[in-house]
C-alpha positions as MATLAB code, in Angstrom:
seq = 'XXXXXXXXXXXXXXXXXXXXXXXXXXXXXXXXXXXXXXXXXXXXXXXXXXXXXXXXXXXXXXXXXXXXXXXXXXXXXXXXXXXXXXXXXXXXXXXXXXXXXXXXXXXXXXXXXXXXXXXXXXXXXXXXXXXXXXXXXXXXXXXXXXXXXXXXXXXXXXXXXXXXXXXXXXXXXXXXXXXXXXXXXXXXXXXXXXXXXXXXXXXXXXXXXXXXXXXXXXXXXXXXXXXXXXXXXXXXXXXXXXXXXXXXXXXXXXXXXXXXXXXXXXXXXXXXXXXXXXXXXXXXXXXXXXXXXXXXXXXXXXXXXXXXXXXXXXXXXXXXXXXXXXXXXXXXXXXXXXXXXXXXXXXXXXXXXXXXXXXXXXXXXXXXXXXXXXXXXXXXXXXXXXXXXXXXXXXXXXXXXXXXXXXXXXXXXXXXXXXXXXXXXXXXXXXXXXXXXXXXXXXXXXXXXXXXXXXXXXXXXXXXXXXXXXXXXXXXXXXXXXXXXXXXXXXXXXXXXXXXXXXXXXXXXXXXXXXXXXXXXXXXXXXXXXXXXXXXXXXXXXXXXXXXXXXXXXXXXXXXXXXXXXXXXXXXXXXXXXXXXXXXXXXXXXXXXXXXXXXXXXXXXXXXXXXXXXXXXX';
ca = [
      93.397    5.718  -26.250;
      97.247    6.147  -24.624;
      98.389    9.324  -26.138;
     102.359    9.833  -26.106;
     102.308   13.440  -27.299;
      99.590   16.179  -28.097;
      99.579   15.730  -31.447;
      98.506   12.300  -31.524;
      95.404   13.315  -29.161;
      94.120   15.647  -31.947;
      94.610   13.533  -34.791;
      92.382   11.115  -33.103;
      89.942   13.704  -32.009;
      89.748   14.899  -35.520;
      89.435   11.239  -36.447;
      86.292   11.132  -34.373;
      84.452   14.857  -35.653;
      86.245   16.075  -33.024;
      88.524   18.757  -34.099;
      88.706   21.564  -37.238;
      91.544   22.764  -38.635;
      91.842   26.461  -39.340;
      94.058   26.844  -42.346;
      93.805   30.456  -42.691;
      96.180   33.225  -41.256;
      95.374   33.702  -38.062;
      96.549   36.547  -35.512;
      97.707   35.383  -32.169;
      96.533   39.134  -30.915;
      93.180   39.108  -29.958;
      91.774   36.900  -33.096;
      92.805   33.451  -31.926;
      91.110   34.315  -28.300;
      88.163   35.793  -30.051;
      87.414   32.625  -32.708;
      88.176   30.407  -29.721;
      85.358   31.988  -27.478;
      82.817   31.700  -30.261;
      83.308   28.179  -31.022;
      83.467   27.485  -27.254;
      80.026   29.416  -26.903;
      78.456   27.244  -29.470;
      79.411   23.882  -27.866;
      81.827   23.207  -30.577;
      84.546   21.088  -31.352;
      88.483   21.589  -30.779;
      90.607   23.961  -33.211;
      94.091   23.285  -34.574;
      95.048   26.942  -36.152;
      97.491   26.009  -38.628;
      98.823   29.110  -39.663;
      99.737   31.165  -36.832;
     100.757   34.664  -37.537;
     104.465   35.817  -36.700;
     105.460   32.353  -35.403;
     106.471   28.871  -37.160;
     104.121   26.966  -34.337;
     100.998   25.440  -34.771;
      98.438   26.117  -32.059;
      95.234   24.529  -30.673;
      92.588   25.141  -28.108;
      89.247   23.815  -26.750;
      90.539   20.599  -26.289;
      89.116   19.964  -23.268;
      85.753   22.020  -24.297;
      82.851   20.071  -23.637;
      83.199   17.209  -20.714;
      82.046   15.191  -23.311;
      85.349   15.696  -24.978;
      87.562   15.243  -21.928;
      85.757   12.106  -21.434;
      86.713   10.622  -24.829;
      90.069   12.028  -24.779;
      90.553    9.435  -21.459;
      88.358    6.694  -22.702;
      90.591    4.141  -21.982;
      91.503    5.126  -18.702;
      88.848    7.265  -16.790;
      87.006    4.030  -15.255;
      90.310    2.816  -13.624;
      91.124    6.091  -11.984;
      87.791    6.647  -10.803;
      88.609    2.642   -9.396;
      92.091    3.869   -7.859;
      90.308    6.611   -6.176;
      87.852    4.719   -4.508;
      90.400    2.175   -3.506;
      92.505    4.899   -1.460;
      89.108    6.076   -0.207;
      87.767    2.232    0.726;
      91.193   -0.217    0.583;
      89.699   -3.316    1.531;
      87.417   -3.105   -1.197;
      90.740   -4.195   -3.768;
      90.929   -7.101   -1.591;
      87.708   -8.687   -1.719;
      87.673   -8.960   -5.432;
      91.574   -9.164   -6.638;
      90.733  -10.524   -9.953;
      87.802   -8.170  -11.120;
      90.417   -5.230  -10.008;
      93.285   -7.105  -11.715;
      93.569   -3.781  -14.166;
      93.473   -1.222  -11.553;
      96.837   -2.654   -9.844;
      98.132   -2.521  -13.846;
      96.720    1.418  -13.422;
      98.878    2.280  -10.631;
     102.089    0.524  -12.101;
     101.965    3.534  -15.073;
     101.928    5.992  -12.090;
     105.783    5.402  -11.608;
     107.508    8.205  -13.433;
     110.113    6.679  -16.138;
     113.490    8.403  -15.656;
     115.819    8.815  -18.657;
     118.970    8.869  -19.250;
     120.657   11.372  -21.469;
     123.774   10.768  -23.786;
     125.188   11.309  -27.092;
     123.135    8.519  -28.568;
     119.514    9.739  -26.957;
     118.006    8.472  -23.987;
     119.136    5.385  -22.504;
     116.051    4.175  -20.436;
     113.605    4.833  -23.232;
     115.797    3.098  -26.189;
     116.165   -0.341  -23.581;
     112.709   -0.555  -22.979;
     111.292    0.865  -25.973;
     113.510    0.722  -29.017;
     111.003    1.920  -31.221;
     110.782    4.906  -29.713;
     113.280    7.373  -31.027;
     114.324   10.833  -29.307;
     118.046   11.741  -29.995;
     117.719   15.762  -31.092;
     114.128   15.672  -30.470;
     114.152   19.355  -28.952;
     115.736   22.648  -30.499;
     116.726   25.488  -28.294;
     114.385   28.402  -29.490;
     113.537   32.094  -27.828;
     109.726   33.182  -26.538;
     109.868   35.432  -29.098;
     109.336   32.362  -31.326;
     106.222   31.278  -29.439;
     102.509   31.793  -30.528;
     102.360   35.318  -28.551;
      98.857   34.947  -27.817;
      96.880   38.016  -26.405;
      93.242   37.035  -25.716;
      91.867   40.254  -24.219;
      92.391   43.799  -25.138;
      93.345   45.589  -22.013;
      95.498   42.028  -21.228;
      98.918   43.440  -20.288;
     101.184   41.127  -22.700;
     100.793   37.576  -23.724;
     100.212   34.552  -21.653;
     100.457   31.117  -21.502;
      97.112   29.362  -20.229;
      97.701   25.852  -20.152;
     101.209   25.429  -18.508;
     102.413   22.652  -16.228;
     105.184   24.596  -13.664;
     107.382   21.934  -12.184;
     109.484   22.956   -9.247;
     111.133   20.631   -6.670;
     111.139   20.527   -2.493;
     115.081   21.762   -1.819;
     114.584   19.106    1.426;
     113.221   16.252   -0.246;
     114.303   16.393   -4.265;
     112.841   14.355   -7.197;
     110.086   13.900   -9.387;
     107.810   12.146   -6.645;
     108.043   15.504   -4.173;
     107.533   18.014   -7.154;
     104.745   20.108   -7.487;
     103.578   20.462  -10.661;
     100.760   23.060  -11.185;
      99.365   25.565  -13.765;
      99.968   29.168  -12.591;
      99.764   31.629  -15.636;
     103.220   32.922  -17.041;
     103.066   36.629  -18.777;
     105.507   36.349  -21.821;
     105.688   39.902  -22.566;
     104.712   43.179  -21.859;
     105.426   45.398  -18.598;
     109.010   45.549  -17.659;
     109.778   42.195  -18.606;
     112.991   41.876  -20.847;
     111.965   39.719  -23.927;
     113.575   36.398  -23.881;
     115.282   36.899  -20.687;
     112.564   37.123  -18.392;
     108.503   36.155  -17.805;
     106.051   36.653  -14.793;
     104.826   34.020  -12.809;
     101.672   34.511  -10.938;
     101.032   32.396   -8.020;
     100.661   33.156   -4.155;
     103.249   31.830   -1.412;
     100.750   29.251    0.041;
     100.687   27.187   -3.420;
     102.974   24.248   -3.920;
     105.172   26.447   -5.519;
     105.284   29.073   -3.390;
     106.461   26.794   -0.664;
     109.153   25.241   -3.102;
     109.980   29.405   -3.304;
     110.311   29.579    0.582;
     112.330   26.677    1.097;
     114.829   27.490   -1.390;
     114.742   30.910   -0.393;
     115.945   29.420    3.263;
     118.604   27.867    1.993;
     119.903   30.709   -0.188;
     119.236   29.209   -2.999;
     116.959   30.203   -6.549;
     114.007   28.322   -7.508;
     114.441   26.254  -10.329;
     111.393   26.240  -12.443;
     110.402   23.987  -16.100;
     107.409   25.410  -18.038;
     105.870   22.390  -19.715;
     103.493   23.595  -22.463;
     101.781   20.467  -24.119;
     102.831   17.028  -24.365;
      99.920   13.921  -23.758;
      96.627   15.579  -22.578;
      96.608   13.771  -19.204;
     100.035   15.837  -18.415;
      97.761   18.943  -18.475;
      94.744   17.992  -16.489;
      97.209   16.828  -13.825;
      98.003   19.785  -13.316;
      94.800   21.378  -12.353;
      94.129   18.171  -10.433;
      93.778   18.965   -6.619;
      96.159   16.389   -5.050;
      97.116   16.106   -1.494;
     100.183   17.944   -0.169;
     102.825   15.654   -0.923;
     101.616   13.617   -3.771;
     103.135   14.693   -7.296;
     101.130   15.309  -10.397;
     103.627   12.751  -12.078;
     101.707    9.982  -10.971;
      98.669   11.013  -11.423;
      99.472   11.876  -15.431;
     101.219    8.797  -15.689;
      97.850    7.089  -14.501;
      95.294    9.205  -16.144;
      97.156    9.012  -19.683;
      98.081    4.895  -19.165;
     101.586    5.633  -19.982;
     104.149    6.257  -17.350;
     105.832   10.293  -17.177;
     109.294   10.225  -18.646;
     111.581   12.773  -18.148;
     114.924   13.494  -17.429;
     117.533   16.282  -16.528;
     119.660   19.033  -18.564;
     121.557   21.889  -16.736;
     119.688   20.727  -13.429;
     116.401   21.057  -15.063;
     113.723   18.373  -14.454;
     112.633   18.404  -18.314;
     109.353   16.403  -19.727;
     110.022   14.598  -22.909;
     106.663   14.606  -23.983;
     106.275   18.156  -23.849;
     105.843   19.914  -26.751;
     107.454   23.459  -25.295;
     110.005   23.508  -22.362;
     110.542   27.115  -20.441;
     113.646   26.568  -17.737;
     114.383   29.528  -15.452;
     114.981   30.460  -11.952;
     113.045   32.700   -9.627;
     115.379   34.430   -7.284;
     114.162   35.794   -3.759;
     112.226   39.108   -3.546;
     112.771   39.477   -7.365;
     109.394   40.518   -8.249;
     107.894   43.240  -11.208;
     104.417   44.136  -12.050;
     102.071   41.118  -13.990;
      98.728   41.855  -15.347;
      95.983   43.089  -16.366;
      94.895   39.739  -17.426;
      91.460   38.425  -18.065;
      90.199   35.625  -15.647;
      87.709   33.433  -14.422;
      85.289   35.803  -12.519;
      84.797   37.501  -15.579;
      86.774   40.775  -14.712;
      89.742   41.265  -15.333;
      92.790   40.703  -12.753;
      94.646   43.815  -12.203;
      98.366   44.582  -12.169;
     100.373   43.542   -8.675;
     103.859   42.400   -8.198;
     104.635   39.004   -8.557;
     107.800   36.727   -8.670;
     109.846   36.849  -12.208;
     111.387   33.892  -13.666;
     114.977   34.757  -15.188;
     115.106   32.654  -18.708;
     117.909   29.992  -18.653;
     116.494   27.931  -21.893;
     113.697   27.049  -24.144;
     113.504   24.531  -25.727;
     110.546   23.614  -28.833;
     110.018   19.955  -30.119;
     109.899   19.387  -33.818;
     106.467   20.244  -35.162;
     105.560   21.361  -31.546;
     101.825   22.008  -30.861;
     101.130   24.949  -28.746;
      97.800   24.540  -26.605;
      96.076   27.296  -24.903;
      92.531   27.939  -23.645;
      91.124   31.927  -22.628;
      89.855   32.328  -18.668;
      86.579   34.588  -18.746;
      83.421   34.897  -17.772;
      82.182   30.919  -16.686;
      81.571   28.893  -18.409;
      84.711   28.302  -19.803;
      87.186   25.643  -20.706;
      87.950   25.254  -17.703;
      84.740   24.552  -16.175;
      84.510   21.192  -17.977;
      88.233   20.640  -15.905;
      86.122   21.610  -13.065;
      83.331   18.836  -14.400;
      85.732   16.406  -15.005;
      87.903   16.610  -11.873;
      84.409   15.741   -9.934;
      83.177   12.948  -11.857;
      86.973   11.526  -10.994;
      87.102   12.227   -7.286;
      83.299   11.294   -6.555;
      82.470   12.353   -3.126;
      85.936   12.881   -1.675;
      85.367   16.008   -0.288;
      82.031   15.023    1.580;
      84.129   11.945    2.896;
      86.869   14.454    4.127;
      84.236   16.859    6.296;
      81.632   14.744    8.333;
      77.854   15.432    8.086;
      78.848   17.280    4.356;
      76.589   15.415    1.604;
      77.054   17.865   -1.252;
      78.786   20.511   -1.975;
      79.176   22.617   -5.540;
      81.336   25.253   -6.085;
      79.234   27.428   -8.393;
      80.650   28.157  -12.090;
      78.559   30.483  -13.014;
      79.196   32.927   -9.750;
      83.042   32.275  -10.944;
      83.493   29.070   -8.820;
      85.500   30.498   -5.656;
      82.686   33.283   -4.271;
      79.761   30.858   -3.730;
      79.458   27.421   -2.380;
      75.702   25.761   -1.807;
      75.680   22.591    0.510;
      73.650   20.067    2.044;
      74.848   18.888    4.874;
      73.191   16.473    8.111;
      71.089   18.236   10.739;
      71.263   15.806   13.929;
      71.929   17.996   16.807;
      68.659   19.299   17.595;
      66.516   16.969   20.201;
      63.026   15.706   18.769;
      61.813   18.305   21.458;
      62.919   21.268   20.058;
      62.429   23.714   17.281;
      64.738   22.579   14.492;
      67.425   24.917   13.604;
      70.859   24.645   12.445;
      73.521   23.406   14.969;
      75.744   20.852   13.178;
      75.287   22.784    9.500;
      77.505   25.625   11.295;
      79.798   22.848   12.813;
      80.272   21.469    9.067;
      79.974   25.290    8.083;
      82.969   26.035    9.290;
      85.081   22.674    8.258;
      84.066   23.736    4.658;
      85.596   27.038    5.264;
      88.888   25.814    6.345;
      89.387   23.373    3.679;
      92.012   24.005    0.667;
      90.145   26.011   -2.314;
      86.953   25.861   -0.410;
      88.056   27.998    1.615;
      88.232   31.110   -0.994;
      84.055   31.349   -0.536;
      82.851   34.235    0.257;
      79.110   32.726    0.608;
      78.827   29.717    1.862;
      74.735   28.523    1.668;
      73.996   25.495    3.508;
      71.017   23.256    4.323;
      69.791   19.901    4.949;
      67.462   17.642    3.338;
      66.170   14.401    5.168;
      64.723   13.498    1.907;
      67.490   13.417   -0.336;
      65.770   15.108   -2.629;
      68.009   18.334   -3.423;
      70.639   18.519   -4.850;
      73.191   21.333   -4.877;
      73.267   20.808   -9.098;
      70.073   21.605   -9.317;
      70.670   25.659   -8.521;
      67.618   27.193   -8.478;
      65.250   24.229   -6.898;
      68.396   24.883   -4.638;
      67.390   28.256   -3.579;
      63.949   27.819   -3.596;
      64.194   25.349   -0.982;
      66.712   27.299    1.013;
      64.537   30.995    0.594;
      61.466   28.914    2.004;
      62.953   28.050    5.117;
      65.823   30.694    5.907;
      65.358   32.998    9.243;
      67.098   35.962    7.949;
      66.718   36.694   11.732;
      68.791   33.970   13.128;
      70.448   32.161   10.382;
      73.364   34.651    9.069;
      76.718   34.680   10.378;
      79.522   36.999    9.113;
      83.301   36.528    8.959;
      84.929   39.829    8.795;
      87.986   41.176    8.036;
      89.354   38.021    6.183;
      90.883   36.349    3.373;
      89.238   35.985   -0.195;
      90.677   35.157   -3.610;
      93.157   37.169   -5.030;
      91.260   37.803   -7.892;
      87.973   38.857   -6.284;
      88.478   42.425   -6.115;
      84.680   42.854   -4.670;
      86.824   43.492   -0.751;
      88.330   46.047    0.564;
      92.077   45.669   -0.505;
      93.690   42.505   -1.993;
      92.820   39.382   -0.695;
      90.937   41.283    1.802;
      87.423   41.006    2.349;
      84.668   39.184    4.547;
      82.793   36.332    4.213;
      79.178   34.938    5.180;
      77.296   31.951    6.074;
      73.950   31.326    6.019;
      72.244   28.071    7.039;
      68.742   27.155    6.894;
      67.008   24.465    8.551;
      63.415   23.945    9.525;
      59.983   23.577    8.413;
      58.761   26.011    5.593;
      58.513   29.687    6.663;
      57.284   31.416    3.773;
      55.493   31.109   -0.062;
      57.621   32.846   -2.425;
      56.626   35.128   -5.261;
      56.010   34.329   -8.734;
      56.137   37.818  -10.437;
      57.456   41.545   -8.479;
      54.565   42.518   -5.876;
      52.579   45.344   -6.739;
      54.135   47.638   -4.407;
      57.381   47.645   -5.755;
      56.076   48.919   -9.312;
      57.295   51.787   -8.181;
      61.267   51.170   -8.576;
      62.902   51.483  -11.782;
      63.241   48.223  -13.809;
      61.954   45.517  -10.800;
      62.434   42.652  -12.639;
      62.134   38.768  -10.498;
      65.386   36.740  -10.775;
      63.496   33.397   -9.444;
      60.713   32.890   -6.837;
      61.006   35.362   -4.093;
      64.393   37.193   -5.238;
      63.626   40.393   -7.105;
      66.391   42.986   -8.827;
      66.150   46.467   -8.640;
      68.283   49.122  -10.822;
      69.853   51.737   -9.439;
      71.915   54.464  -10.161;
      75.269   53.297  -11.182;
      77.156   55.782   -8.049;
      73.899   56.091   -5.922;
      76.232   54.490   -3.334;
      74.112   56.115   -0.311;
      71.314   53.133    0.111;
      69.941   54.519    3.499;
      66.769   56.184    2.048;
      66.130   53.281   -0.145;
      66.402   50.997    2.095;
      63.612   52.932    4.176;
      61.612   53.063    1.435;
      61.625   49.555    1.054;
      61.224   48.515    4.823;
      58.062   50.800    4.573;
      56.376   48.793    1.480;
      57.460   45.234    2.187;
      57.999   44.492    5.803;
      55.410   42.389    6.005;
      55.744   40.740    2.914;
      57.092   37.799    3.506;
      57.115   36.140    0.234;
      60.205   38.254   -1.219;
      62.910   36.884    0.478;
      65.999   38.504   -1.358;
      66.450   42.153   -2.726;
      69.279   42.579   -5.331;
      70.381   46.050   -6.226;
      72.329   46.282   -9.498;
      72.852   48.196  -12.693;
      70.880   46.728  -14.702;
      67.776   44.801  -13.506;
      67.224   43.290  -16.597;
      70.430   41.791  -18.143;
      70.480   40.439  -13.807;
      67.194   38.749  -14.213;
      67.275   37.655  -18.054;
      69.089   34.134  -16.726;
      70.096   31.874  -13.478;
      73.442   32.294  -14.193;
      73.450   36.248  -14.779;
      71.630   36.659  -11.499;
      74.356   34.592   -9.869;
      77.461   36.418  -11.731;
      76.337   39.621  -10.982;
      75.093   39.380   -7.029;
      77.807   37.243   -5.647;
      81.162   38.662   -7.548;
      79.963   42.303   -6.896;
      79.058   41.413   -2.990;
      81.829   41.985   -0.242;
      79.292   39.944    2.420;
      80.431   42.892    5.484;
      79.547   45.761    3.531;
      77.278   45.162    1.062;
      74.863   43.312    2.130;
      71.432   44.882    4.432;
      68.245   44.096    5.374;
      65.006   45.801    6.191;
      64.325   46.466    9.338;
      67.649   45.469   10.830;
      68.629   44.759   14.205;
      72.185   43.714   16.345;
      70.964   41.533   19.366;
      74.048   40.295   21.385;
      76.327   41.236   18.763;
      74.730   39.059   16.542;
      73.038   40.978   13.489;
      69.672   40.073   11.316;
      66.737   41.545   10.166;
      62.613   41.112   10.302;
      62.329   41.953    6.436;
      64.316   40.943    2.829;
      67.853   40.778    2.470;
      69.235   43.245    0.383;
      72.838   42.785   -1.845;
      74.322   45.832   -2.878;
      75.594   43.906   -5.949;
      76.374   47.314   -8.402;
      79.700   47.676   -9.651;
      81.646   49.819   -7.183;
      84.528   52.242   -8.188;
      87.650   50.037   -6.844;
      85.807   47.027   -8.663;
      87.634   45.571  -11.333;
      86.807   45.713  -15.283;
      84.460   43.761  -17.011;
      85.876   41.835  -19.635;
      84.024   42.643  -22.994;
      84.436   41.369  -26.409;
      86.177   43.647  -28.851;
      83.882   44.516  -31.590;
      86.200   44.995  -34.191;
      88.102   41.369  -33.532;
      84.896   40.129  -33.890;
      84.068   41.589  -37.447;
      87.767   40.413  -38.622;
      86.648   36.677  -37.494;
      83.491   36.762  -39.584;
      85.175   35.257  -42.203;
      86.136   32.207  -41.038;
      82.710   31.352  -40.218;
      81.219   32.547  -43.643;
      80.989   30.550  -46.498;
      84.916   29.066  -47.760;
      85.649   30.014  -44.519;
      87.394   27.171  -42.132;
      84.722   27.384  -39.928;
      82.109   27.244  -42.003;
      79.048   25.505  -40.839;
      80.710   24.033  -38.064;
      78.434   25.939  -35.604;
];
């Protein structure tokens, strides 16, 4: 179905089972965050809160929980922009068979953004070609204080918006189809920010609108910036879409929601008439104040850092405006099925882009941007020779320098003349990899580099290292099934999966030097652990896949916290003869863990007892 405003996608989706209405009172600090989690935890279906404390706006969230969901939500479109995808990716392929792709060229047509004109009567475009449609006063000017202030985590520093779509325009090349149109989280309140005049925007200078920032910046000029918040569902997963440089997320809405992008301007402002909430403002150069804490998708908590402020012009609410918003924690999230979604649309594009890649999966549960697995080709070594990896550090390094991928921090790669593995099947993943790695030969550091902003495993912000290891070659080792006998011994040894063991330790035992010698003396030659991971607790890390994997690779800074037994440096290249060893306990400059507050949770209780809204929905 062709939704024209939010609204219209949740009265379908509660058509369909879909959706629950909360009718109760709800408060936008910390309860609406906390019932959202819960039903998003229990796979269930998308909330409208009706009754929204301290505001006159109706909210909603999970939308997009379940891929299932996201999948209805674009029924009617999803096959023809998987179609329009392949076509850029394999043109000729539209021109064997014209007719059968007759509705894909129809597709593309609703990628042209409709421009309106606006005068005294309403907007001129819209009423010619669409007389039915009626907009004339369709927004009210209204103040953030009006919003749905929503705080989702306790030590957040204010309220945010989640689900925003930030428009900004190229000062050399203006208009809709140069725009960048992303979602970079605004901070409402809170801080030093001066209610209703001003709100944080956090995003970093090598984003689309960061380089909108710079060019403006050149040319003496402030930013102009329009906060979307809502409107047709395809308007927000455009953008989160990863486009190419250049290409704007108007299109790709228009295409995704089969119904072209209208907008049009008002005091210079690009302004989207299907939005439900408009934010205009202008970020001036080196204007910048503290933003954060705010909870996010590693799981931690980002902390507070200067970033650019946004000095309020207007806002602007539709009638019976719908504000959306999702929470960012620990994966998975909401915005993994984006993540889900965004793959099943793009296919393979990424392998296509980077030669030799087959696979590649940036892991959600390890918080997406610290650890990529991938299978690439291995045909550089001659029949002749012992295989080991030559062209999986050739397509090693192309990963590493392309967009988000980039962020990794561990980069695991392998090949497969099979075809058997898959890097979505994680732990036959590892199994496979563990078997065969030569922790001798096959790890290779980056040091002193760039990581995400919100990793705050490195030494400073978006400081850090990274690491790659690649494994190729005939099996090297059986791995274990349960912890050896000899390490008995250590407090809490607890296996993760075959042939990785965890080990708790002292929470500032940061001085590893005699445990490491204790466990080069008792496992040296034991070849079927092939992975040591030191943590806090050994058995919340080994009680599931995706703990072990959240705890050991966003608690890892590759350079310094990762050793071996029985270590060597051999022409500056370093290995060892025994396990690897991650130092993956929580470190004193690490960031907070985001935990649930206990007494939000009692308050919530209600809705999910009996005459409760929620009532035997999960």
């Amino acid at each position: 179905m062709n939704y024209s405003t939010l609204e219209a996608c949740l009265i379908d989706l509660e058509k369909h089972g879909h959706l629950v209405r909360i009718k109760e009172e709800v408060d936008p600090y910390l309860e609406m965050a906390a019932i959202h989690l819960r039903v998003h935890e229990a796979g269930g279906p998308a909330l409208l809160f009706e009754n929204v404390k301290e505001t006159n706006y109706r909210a909603a969230s999970n939308i997009f929980g379940t891929v299932e969901r996201s999948k209805f939500i674009f029924r009617k479109t999803f096959q023809s922009v998987q179609q329009l995808i392949q076509f850029k990716k394999n043109p000729v392929e539209a021109f064997k068979h014209p007719f059968k792709n007759f509705n894909t060229g129809l597709a593309a047509f609703k990628a042209l953004p409709l421009h309106l004109k606006l005068n005294e009567k309403g907007f001129e475009g819209l009423n010619k070609v669409f007389p039915f449609y009626k907009m004339q006063n369709n927004f009210q000017e209204i103040k953030i204080e009006d919003l749905p202030l929503i705080h989702h985590w306790k030590n957040d520093g204010g309220a945010f918006v989640t689900l925003p779509q930030v428009y900004t325009e190229d000062a050399d090349m203006p208009g809709i189809m140069h725009a960048n149109m992303g979602m970079y989280r605004i901070q409402l309140t809170g801080n030093n920010y001066i209610l209703n005049n001003e709100v944080g925007l956090h995003y970093q200078l090598h984003r689309g609108i960061g380089v909108h920032q710079t060019k403006a910046n050149k040319k003496g000029l402030p930013l102009k910036v329009s906060c979307f918040v809502g409107g047709p569902p395809s308007h927000t997963l455009a953008a989160v879409m990863p486009l190419p440089e250049g290409v704007s997320e108007a299109t790709f809405a228009g295409v995704l929601g089969g119904r072209r992008f209208r907008y049009f301007y008002k005091d210079g402002y690009c302004m989207s008439a299907d939005a439900d909430f408009i934010i205009t403002g202008e970020v001036y150069p080196n204007d910048n104040k503290p933003e954060g804490p705010f909870g996010d998708h590693l799981g931690y908590y980002s902390l507070q850092h200067h970033f650019p402020v946004m000095k309020i012009n207007k806002v602007y609410a539709k009638k019976n405006a719908i504000w959306p918003f999702t929470v960012v924690g620990r994966p998975p999230q909401e915005d993994t099925s984006f993540g889900a979604l965004i793959h099943e649309l793009a296919g393979n594009a990424i392998p296509q882009e980077i030669p030799g890649l087959k696979n590649v999966n940036a892991v959600d549960a390890a918080g997406v941007h610290p650890l990529l697995i991938a299978i690439g080709s291995e045909r550089y070594t001659p029949y002749n020779q012992t295989k080991h990896p030559a062209e999986l550090l050739t397509i090693a390094n192309h990963i590493l320098g392309t967009g988000q991928l980039s962020l990794a921090k561990f980069l695991f790669i392998t090949a497969d003349e099979t075809n058997q593995l898959s890097t979505h099947h994680i732990q036959e993943y590892f199994k496979y990899f563990l078997e065969r790695i030569n922790w001798q030969r096959d790890i290779h550091f980056y040091t002193n580099t760039t990581i995400d902003t919100l990793d705050y495993s490195g030494t400073s912000l978006n400081n850090g290292s990274k690491v790659v290891f690649a494994a190729y070659g005939d099996k090297l080792r059986e791995l274990c099934t349960e912890v050896p006998q000899c390490l008995n011994n250590f407090k809490k040894a607890q296996l993760c999966m075959p042939g990785v063991i965890a080990i708790e330790c002292t929470k500032y035992e940061f001085d590893i030097s005699n445990l490491i010698e204790k466990l080069s003396s008792l496992i040296l030659n034991i070849s079927s652990v092939a992975m040591v991971v030191l943590c806090d607790d050994a058995s919340f890390t080994a009680a599931t896949l995706n703990n072990f994997l959240w705890v050991t690779f966003t608690r890892c800074n590759p350079s310094h916290d990762i050793y071996g037994v029985n270590d060597f440096f051999e022409n500056k290249h370093w290995g060892c003869k025994g396990p690897l060893i991650f130092d993956a306990r929580i470190k004193p400059h690490h960031a907070p863990i985001l935990e649930k507050d206990t007494a939000t949770e009692r308050k919530i209780d209600k809705l999910f007892a009996k005459g409760g809204s929620l009532y035997g929905v999960l």
